[in-house]
N, C-alpha and C positions, 0 to 999 in steps of 0.2 A: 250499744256494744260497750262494755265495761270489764274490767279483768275480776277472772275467779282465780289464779292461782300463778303464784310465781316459783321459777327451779333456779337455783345458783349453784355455781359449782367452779370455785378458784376464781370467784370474782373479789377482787380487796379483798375483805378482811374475812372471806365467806370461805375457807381453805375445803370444805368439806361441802357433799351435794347436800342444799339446803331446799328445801320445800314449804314455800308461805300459802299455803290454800287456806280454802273459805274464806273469800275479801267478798266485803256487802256490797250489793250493787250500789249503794247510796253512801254512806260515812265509812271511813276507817282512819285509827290512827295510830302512827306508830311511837311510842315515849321507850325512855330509858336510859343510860348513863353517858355523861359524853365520854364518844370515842370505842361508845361498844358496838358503832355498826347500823345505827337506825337510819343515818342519812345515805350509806352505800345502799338503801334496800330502793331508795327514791335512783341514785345513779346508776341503777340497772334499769327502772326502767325509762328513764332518759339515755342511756346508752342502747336499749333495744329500739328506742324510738327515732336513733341515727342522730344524734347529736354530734355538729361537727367542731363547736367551742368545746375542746375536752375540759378549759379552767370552770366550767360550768358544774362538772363532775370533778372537780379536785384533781386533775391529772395533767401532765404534760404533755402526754402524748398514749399509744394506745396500752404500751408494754408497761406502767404504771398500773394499769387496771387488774392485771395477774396476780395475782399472792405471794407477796413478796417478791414483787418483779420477778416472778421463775426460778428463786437462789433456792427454794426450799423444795425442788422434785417438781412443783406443779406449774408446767410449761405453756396452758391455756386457760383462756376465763371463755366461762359460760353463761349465757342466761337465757331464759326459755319463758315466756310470756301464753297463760292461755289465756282469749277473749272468749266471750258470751256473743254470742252472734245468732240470738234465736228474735230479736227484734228485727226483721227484715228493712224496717223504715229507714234506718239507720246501719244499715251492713255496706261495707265497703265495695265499690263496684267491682263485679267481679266473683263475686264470692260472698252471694244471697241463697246459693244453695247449702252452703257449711251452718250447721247450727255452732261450732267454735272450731277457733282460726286460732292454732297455733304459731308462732314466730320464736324462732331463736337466733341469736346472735352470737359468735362464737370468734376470739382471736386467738390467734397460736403465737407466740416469739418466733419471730424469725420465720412464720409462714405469712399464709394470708388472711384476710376481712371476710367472713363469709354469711351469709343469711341464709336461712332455712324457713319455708312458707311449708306448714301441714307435711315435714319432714323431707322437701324437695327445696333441692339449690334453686334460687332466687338472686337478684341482679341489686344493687343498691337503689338503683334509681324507682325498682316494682313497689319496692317497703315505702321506699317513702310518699310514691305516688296513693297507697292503700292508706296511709295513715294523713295526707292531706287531704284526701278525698271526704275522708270523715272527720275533719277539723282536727286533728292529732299533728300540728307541724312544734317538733319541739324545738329547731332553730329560731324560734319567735315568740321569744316565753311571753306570757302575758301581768304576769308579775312584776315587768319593767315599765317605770312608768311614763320614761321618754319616750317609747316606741308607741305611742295613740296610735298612727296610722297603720301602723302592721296589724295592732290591736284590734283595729276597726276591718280592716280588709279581712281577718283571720275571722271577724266574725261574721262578715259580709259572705264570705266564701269565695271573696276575691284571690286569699293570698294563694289560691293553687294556680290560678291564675299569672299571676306574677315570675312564679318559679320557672313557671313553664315559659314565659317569656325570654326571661334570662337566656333558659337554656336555649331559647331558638336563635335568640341572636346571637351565642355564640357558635349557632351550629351554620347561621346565615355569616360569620367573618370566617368559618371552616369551608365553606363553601365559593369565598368570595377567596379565601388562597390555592384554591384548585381551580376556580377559573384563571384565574392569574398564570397558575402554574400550565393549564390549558395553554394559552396563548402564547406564554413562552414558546413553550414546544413548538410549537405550530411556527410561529413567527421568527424564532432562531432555528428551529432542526428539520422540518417535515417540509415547509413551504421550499424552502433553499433546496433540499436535496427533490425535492418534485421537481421542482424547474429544471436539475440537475439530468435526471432519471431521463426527461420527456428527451432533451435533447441527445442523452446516449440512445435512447431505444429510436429517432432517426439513424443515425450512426452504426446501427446493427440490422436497422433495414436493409441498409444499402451496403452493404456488407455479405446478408444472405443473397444478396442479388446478386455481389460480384460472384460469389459461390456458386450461383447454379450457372450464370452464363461461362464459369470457367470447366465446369462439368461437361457443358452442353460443346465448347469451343475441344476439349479435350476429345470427345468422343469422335466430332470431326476430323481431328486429327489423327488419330487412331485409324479410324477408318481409312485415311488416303493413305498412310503406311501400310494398312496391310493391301489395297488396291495396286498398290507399286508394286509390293513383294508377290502377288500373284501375277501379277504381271510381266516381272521379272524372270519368273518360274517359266514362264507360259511363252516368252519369247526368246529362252536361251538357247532351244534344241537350237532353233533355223542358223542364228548366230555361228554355232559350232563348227558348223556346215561348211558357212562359208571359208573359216578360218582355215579350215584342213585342205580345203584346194587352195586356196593362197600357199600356203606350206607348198605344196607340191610344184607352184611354179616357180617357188622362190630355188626352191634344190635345182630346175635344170639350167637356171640364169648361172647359179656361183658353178656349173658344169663350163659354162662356157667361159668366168673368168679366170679358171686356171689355164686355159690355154691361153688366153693373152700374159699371162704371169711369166711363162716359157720365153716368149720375144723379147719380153722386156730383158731378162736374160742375157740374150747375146748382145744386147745395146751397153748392157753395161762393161762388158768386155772391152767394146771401144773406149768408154768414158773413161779407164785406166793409162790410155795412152794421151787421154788430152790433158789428164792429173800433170804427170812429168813434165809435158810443158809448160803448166802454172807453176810448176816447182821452180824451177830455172829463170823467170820473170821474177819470180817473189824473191830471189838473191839479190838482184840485181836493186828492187826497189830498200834492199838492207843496206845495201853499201852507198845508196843515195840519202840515208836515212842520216849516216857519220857523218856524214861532212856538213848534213843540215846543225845537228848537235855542238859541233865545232861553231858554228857560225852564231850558233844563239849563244855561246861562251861571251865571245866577246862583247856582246851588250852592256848599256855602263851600268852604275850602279844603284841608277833611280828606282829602279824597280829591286832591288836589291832592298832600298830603304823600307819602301812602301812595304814589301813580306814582312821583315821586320818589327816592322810597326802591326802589321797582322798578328803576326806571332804573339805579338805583347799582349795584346786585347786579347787574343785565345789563350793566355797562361792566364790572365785576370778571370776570364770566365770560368776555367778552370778553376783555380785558388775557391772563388764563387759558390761552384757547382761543388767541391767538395766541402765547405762548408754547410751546402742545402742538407748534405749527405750526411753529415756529422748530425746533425737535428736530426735525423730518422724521420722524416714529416714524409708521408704519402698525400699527396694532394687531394685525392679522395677519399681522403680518411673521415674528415669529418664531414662530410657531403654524406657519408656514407654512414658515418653515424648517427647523424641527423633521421639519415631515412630510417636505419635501424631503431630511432627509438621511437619515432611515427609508428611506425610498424609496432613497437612494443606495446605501445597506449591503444591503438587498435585493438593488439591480442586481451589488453587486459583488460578494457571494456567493456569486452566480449565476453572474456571470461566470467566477470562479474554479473551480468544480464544474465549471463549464462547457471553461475550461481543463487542469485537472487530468484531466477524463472524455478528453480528446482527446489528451495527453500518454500517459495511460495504455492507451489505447486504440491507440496508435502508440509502442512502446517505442525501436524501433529506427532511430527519428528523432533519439534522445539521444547524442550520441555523450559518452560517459563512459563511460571503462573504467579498470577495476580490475586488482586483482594479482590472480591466480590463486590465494595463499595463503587470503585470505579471501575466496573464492569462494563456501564455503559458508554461513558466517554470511551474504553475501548473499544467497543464494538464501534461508532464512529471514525474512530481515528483508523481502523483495519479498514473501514470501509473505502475510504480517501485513497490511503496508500497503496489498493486491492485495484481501484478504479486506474492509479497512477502506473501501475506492473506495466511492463513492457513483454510481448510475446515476439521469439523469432520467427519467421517466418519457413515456410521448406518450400523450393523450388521446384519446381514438378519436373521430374524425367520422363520421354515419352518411350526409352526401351528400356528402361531400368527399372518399372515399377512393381510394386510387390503387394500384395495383398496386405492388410494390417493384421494384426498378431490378433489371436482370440481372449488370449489370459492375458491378464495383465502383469507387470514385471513385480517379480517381491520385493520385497524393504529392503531385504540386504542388500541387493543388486544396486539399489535407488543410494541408499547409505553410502557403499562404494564408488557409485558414480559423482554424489556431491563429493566425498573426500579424493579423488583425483581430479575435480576442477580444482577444488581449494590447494591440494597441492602444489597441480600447474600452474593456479592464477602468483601461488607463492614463488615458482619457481622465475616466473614473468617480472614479478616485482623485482627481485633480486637484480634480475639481468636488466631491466631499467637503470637500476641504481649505480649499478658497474658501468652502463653506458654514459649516465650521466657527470658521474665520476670520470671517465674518459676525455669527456669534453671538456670535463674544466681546466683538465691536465694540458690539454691541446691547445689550450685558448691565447696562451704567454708564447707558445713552439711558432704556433699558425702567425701570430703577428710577427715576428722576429723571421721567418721564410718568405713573406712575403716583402719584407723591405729587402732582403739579399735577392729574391726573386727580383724586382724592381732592378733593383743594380745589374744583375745580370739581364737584364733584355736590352738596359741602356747602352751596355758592351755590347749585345747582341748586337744592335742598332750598329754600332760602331764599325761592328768588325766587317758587318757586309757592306757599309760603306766606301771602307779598304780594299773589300773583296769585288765592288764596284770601277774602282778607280783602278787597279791591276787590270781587271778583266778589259780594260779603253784602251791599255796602253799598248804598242806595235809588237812588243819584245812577248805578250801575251799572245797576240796573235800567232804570232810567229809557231810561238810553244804548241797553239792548238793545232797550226795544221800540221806540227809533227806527231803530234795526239792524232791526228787522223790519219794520217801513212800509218804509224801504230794498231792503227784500228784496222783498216783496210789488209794491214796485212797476215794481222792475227785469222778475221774474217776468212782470208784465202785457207788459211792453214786449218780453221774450223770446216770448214766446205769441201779441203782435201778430205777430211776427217769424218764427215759428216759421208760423203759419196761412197767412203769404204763402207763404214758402218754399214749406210741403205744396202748396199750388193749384201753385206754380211747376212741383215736382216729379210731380205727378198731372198736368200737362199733356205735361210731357215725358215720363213713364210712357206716358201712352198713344200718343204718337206712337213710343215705339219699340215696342211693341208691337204697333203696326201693320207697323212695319219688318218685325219678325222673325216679324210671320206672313206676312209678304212673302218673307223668306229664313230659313224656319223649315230648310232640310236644313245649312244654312251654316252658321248658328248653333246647329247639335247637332252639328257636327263640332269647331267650335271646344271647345266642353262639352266634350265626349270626351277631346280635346285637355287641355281642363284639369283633367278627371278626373283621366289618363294622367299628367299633373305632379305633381298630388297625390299619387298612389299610390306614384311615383318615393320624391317627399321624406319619404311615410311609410315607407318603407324606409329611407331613409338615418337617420331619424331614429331608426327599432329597432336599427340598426347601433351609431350612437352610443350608443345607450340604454345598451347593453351595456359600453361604456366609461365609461360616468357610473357603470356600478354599481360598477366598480372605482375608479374617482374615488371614491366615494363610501364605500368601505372605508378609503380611505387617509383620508377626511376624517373619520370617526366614531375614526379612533388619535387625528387633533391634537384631537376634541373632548375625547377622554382626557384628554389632555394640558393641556387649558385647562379641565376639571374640576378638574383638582390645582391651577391656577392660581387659579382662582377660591375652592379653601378658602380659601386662603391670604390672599386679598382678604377673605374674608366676618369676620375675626379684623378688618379695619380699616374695616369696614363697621358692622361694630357701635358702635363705637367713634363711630362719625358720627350713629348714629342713635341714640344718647342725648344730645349736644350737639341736634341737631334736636328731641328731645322737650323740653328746656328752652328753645329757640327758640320751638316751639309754646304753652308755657305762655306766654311774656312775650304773644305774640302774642294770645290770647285775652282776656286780661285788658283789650288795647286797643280787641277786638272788643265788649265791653261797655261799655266807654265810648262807643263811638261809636253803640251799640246805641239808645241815647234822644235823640242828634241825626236820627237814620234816622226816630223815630216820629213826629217836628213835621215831617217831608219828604213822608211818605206823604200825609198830605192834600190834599196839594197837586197830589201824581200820580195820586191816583184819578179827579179829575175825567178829565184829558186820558187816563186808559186808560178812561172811557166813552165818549169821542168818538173813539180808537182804533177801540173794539169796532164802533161803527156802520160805522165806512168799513169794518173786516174781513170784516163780514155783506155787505155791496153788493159788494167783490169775489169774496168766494164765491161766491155765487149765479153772478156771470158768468164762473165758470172751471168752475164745476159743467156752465155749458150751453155751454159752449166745449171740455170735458172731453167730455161725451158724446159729441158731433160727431165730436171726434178718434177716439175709440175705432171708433166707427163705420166713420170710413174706416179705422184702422190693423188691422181688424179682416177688411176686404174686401182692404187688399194683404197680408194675413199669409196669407188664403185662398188669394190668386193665387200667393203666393210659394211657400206649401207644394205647388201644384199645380207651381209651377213645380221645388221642389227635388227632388220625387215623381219630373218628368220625367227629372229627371239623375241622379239616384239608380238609374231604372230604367236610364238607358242607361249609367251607371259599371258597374253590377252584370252588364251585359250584356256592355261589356268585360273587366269585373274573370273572369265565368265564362269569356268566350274563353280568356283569359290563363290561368286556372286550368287549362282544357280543353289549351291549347299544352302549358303547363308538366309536366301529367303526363303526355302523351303520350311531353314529350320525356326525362320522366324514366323512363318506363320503358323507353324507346331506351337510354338510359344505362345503367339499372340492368343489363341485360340483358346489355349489354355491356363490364360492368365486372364484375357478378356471372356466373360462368358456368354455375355452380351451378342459377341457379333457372329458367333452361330445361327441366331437367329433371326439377325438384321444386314447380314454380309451380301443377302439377293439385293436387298435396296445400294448398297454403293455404287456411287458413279449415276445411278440413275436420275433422272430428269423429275422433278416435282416433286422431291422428295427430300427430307434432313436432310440427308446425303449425295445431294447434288453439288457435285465439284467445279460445274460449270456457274451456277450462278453462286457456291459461297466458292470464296477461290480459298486453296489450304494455307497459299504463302499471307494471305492475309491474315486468316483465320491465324494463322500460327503468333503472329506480328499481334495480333489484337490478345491471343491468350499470355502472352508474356505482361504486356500493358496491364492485364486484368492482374496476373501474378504479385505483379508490385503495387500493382495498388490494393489488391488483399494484405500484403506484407504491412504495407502504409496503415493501413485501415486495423489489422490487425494488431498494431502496437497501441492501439487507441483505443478502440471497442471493449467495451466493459460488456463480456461475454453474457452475464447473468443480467443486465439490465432490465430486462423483460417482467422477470421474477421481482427482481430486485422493485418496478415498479409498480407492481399489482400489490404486493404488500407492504410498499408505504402509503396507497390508496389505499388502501383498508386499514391503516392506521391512522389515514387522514380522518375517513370517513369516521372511522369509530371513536374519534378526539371530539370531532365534531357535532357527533351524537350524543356523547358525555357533557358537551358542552351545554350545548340544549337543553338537558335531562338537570342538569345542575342550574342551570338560567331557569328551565321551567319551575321546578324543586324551588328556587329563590323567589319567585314571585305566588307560587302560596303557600310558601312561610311568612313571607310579608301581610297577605291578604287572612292569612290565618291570625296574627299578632292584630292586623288592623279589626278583625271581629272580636279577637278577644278585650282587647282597649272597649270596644265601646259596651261588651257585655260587662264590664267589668266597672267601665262609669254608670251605667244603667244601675247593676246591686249596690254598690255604694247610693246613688242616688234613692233609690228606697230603701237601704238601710236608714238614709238621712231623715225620709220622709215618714219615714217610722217612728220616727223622734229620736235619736241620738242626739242628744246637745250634750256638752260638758261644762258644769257650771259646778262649784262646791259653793255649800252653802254648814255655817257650822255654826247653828243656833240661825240665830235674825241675821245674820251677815254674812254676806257674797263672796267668796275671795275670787279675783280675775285670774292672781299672778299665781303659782304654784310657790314660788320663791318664799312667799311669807309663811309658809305654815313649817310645822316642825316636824320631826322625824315622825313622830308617834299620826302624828295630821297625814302627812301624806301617807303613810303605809293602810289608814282608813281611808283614803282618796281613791291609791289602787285597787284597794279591797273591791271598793263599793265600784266602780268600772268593768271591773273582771266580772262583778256577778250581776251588775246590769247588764252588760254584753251576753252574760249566761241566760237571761231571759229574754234576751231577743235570740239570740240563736247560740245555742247550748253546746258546749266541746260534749264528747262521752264522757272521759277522764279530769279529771284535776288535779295536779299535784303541787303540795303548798309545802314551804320547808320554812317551818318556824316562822312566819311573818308576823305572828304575835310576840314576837319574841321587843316590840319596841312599845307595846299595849299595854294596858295597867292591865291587871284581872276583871273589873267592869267588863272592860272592851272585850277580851277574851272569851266571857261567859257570854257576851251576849252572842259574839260574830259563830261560838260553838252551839250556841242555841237554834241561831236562826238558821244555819246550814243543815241541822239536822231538820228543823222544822219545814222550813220554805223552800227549797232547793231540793228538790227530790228528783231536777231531770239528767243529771251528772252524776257519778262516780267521783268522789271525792277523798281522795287519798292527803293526810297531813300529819307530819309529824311537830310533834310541840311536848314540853315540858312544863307545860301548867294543866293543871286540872281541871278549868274551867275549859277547856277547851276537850281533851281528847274524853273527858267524862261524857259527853253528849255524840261521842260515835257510839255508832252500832256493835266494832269488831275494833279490839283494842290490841297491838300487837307489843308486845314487852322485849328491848332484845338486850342481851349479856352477854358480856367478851370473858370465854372461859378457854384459860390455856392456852390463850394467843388466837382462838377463834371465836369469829361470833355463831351466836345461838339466836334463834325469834322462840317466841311463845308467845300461844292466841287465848285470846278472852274475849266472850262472846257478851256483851252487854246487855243485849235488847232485852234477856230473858229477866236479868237482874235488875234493868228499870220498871219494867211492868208489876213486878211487885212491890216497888215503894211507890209512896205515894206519888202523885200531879204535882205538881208546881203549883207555890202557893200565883203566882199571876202567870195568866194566859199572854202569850204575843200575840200581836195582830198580823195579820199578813200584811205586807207593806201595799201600800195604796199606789195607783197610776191613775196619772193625770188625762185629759183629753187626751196628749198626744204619744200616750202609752209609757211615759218616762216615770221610772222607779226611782219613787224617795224612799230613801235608805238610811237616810241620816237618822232617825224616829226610832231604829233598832238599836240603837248605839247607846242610849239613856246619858246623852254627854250632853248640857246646857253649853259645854262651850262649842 
């Protein structure tokens, strides 16, 4: 393979598309002026040969190589290389069927690197595989004469070899940061949230199970409700029945208590004449009342003190009590505050779950977006706080239930419902804040009432003390049993008062009860009527009930609460009731003093409490026979009355079973049509061996056991991460498929290892018979050996490399060669000979060199000439071979260079140099 023609086109100093065709398969050489351009026609095709030292090619970097770095209109370099590729022996793998392989290489400013194989994009790494494969690697000039071993391996055919090494082992540290990066995953994200996963999806088992057993428990219960209500249905007629002949006997019972109503009548007639003479006793016991009044006058003045002293303590209490008043303190103010803000934090809780549940529940109402980079720590982080949601739960009602909705609610609807929780929940905060504010206000009021509270109970204490010590004394006594002639005789006067009325009220009794057997159907419709009100407000009252019972939770927290308050009093309570017990002592001691003025007073009141006793006997007696009478008639309207509530009783219960009878009619209309189910399973109720056997599941339990289930779905519910199921199967197939990556990359690693480990020893093998082939390195320059390279001079070593490169060339030959000036450190001898024998000897290479002596490019075949016209360069070709064949031969022939046994080419013999 050797090049026949080269294209440039804005490469350095080539502004214009320039065209080098006809290059000899064997010698060419390029001379001409320095700086007109003959050494960019060599860095084209080192720059098509992928050369990555651009200082190699005189540049910095790639935008250097353009024409006039792109300032002058031309914005890319071109070069376009054709090969001969009609020697199959030597055609690069791949492309033995192309008789020529073109290659170009093309960079733009500011675009990209690009290759072209036979006019089709091509990859960097394909060129240079194509061009190592056939010893063409220009990153490892062979013109360097440090580098022997690359020298040696490049002509071994090792160095592709090599390359490919490199690359595997960094494809093997590529590989080894994705298993890493494997593991991570696995070992921080996947393994964690598995373990995580397994345990919610028990959690959602037993979850669907409370589910169906509360399905299953619910349908029970449905069913014995509607068994009741047919049943109800089915045993109201008989009921009815009976009611309406009860009605009928109760009508001719109250026939016969209006004729006892009539006797009682004329009794009370008499009971007028025994009035007047209680009248006339009751005078009498007034005018014994004065003279008692008189007599309690003159008492001395101990008891005078002691009021007194009462007095005192009750204006102090007072003074006291208006100061509690002055503080505006309601004692259950903050008791009642307390519970209201319990209550508060309760609602906003709630609120908030309630909020967050509908937030979460509508994600894509949030418009917040994120970078793409942490996209996936988001998705983690939603996953966590998704699993953390809290769900409320709903109660089950067993007559209130509604089928669920078919459509679902729109956005707006949802939009407006989060913006009136968020209202509310603002409107909750507020009124927290206000309460709290309340309390602080109350905190300075409440201690300052409670210490005047304190003061007044210790007066309190006091005063009934006082009120203690009066109440022992004789002159008290005295007072009560005039307090009780007082009584006794008002009692008379109520009783006179009381017997009128009764007659008043027994006369009018009976005329309405003439009325209403006159409009006895009027008057049972009104009843009915006010049954029908009754029965209203005892529902509404069960209604409310129901809400007192929750009042009634919140009010059992603030008794909490005023338990705690109350130790705290009981510590300044004690405190009072040992001051009280030494109160009590002084107190007693004055109760004994006075104890022997009391017993010169008793004397004196026992007369007037036996002339009490007689008047007490004479009104007895006549409230004993004023007593009887009463009972007698309250005894005949209790009769009528119970007859009469008998009547309404029967006709409430007569309405109350209608209403019962409507109610389950219409509840089984309902059920029927809200349940669809039990039209077709309604013959199995109540029966024996069956779901719906009420004997062996009992409904009160059943009911008791689905409420249990209820809360523990509610329980379960706040916890159960709904999608876990999902959520589990595809982080197993994330596992799974990490796992598989893993393997595939493990396996991938171990033969790229075992691939590296064959290539090492195929590659000690051709070095070893490169070696065996006789590669030695020895310079020898004249009769003498040199070991060290160190000793020879510029001009020495540049025929040291010489002669390497083209020993190397006769053990295994590159196509190409390209040499820039290396005679440039050589006399003309050296020159003419090294251009002689290249042409002569060396015929298995392409040989491309530029130089400026004559002795040299005179013995190529195809002489290229190039000149910088008007700031571009130009080539122009001369073809030699035809112009050496008609002069003469060379006055002396060269010998081909001789090999020794072990094939090693002396070179030195060509050079005509004794030293």
């Amino acid at each position: 393979m050797y090049i026949k023609s080269i294209v440039l086109e804005g490469f350095k100093s080539y502004a214009q598309r320039t065209e080098i065709r006809g290059f000899d398969p064997l010698f060419n050489a390029i001379t001409g002026l320095n700086g007109s351009g003959k050494s960019n026609i060599l860095d084209s095709i080192c720059f098509l040969l992928g050369i990555t030292n651009l200082t190699q090619v005189r540049a910095s970097n790639l935008q250097d190589l353009v024409y006039k770095n792109g300032q002058a209109g031309i914005t890319k370099a071109t070069v376009s290389i054709t090969f001969d590729n009609t020697d199959k022996k030597l055609s690069p793998l791949g492309f033995e069927a192309n008789d020529e392989i073109t290659i170009t290489r093309q960079v733009v400013i500011g675009g990209r690197n690009k290759y072209l194989i036979n006019g089709v994009n091509a990859s960097n790494s394909r060129v240079q595989d194509l061009f190592c494969s056939v010893g063409l690697n220009v990153n490892n000039p062979h013109f360097l004469i440090m580098q022997l071993l690359a020298m040696i391996e490049e002509a071994a055919g090792t160095r592709m070899y090599e390359c490919k090494k490199i690359a595997v082992q960094k494809t093997i540290e590529k590989k080894e940061s994705k298993l890493k990066a494997i593991q991570t995953v696995l070992s921080e994200e996947i393994t964690p949230t598995l373990q995580k996963l397994k345990e919610e999806r028990s959690s959602y088992l037993e979850y669907q199970k409370v589910v169906r057993a509360i399905e299953h428990l619910s349908r029970l219960c449905i069913a014995h409700q509607f068994f009741l209500a047919e049943k109800t249905k089915a045993n109201s007629a008989e009921v009815l029945e009976e009611m309406q002949a009860n009605v009928v006997k109760l009508q001719e019972s109250m026939a016969e208590s209006e004729k006892k109503l009539e006797e009682l009548n004329k009794e009370m007639v008499e009971m007028e004449k025994k009035r007047d003479e209680a009248q006339m006793k009751l005078n009498y016991a007034k005018q014994e009342l004065k003279t008692k009044q008189a007599e309690v006058k003159k008492m001395d003045g101990g008891y005078k003190k002691n009021q007194e002293a009462l007095e005192a303590v009750r204006k102090v209490k007072e003074k006291l009590e208006s100061q509690m008043k002055m503080l505006n303190y309601e004692e259950g103010k903050e008791a009642a505050l307390l519970a209201k803000k319990k209550e508060l934090t309760n609602d906003i809780s709630r609120l908030r779950e309630l909020y967050e549940g509908l937030m979460a529940k509508f994600p894509h109402l949030q418009f917040e977006y994120k970078k793409c980079f942490y996209q996936e720590k988001a998705e983690v982080k939603f996953e966590n706080s998704y699993n953390s949601r809290h769900t409320n739960g709903i109660s089950f009602d067993f007559q209130a239930g509604h089928g669920a909705s078919s459509q679902a609610a729109p956005i707006l609807s949802k939009l407006q419902e989060m913006k009136d929780v968020a209202v509310e929940l603002k409107t909750k905060e507020s009124e927290l804040e206000t309460v709290e504010n309340e309390l602080a206000s109350l905190k300075n009021v409440a201690e300052k009432y409670r210490q005047l509270k304190q003061q007044w109970e210790m007066k309190s204490e006091e005063a009934e003390l006082l009120q203690t010590k009066l109440h022992q004394s004789a002159y008290h006594k005295q007072e009560e049993e005039l307090l009780a002639l007082k009584k006794t005789i008002v009692e008379c006067e109520e009783m006179l008062k009381k017997t009128e009325e009764n007659q008043k009220k027994a006369e009018d009794k009976y005329k309405t009860l003439e009325n209403k057997m006159k409009n006895a159907g009027a008057e049972r419709e009104k009843e009915l009527k006010n049954a029908q009100q009754k029965l209203d407000d005892a529902k509404k009252k069960a209604d409310t009930s129901s809400k007192e019972k929750k009042e009634k939770q919140q009010e059992v927290e603030t008794l909490v609460l005023e338990v705690e308050e109350l130790k705290k009093e009981q510590v300044s309570y004690k405190q009072q009731v040992e001051a009280a017990d030494k109160a009590i002592k002084s107190y007693k001691e004055q109760i004994n003093a006075m104890a022997a003025e009391v017993a010169q007073t008793m004397k004196s009141v026992e007369k007037s409490q036996k002339e009490l006793a007689k008047q007490k006997e004479l009104i007895m007696k006549q409230d004993k026979a004023i007593n009887a009478k009463s009972a007698e008639i309250a005894k005949y309207r209790e009769q009528n009355n119970e007859l009469q509530l008998k009547l309404k009783s029967l006709e409430h219960s007569i309405s109350k079973h209608q209403q019962e009878t409507d109610a389950a009619t219409t509840k089984v209309v309902k059920m029927l049509k809200e349940y669809e189910w039990i039209a077709s399973e309604k013959a199995l109720f109540g029966q024996p061996n069956t779901a719906y056997d009420f004997k062996t599941n009992d409904p009160k339990e059943a009911a008791q056991k689905l409420q249990k289930l209820q809360e523990k779905k509610e329980k379960l519910g706040r916890s159960v991460n709904m999608g876990a199921m999902n959520m589990l199967s595809e982080t197993e197939e994330r596992y799974n498929d990490l796992m598989k990556k893993k393997r595939i990359v493990e396996n991938d690693k171990s033969k790229i290892l075992a691939t590296i480990e064959e290539l090492d020893q195929k590659k000690t093998q051709a070095l070893h018979i490169a070696w065996k082939k006789g590669l030695e390195f020895k310079v020898a320059l004249g009769n003498t050996w040199k070991e060290n390279l160190t000793e020879l001079s510029g001009g020495q070593r540049s025929l040291v490399a010489l002669s390497l490169i083209l020993a190397m060339l006769l053990f295994k030959p590159a196509p190409i060669y390209v040499l820039d000036e290396v005679d440039a450190a050589l006399d003309l001898s050296h020159t003419q000979n090294i251009g002689q024998m290249l042409h002569t000897h060396f015929t298995h290479s392409q040989f491309i060199v530029v130089s400026l002596k004559d002795g040299m490019f005179n013995n190529a075949n195809v002489l290229y000439k190039t000149k910088f016209v008007d700031g571009v360069s130009t080539v122009a070709r001369y073809d030699q071979f035809q112009s050496r064949n008609n002069t003469s031969a060379p006055e002396k022939s060269q010998k081909a260079p001789k090999r020794d046994k072990k094939g090693r080419a002396e070179l030195g013999n060509l050079f005509n140099d004794p030293s």
